[in-house]
C-alpha positions in Angstrom: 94.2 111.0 63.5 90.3 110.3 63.4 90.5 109.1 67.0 87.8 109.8 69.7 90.0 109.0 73.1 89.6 110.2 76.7 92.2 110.1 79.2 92.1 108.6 82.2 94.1 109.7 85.4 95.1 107.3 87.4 97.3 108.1 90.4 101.1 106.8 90.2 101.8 103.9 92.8 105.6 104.9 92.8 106.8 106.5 95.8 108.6 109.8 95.2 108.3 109.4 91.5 109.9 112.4 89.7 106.8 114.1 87.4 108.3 116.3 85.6 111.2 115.7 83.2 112.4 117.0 80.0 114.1 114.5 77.2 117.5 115.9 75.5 119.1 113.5 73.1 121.8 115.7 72.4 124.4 113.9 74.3 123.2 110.5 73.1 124.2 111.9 69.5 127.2 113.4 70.3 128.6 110.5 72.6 126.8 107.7 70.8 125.9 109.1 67.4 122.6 108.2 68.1 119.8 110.0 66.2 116.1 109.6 66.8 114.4 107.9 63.6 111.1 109.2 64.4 109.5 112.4 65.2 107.1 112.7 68.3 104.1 112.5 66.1 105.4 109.7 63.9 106.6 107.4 66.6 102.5 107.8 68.0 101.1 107.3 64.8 104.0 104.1 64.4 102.0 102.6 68.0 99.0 103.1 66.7 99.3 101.5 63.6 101.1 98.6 65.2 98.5 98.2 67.5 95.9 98.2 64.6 94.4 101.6 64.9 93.4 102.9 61.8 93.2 106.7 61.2 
């Protein structure tokens, strides 16, 4: 994307926040119908481009 960023880690404040977790939408569509518009990569580029970062 043409972008020179650096993480930062900063340590959560939540109390026994669960780290690790894994998205399925696969109920969502079969209850719901629901169906993700974007990809991973094109819902990032989408926030980056509403937040004016060009690429």
């Amino acid at each position: 994307m043409g972008l020179d960023l650096k993480a930062e880690h900063v340590d959560n404040p939540i109390k026994n926040y669960v780290r690790n977790t894994l998205a399925d939408t696969t109920k969502a569509e079969e209850v719901l119908g629901f169906r993700a518009r974007y990809s991973l990569d094109e819902g990032i580029e989408e926030l980056l481009r509403c937040y004016g970062f060009r690429g």
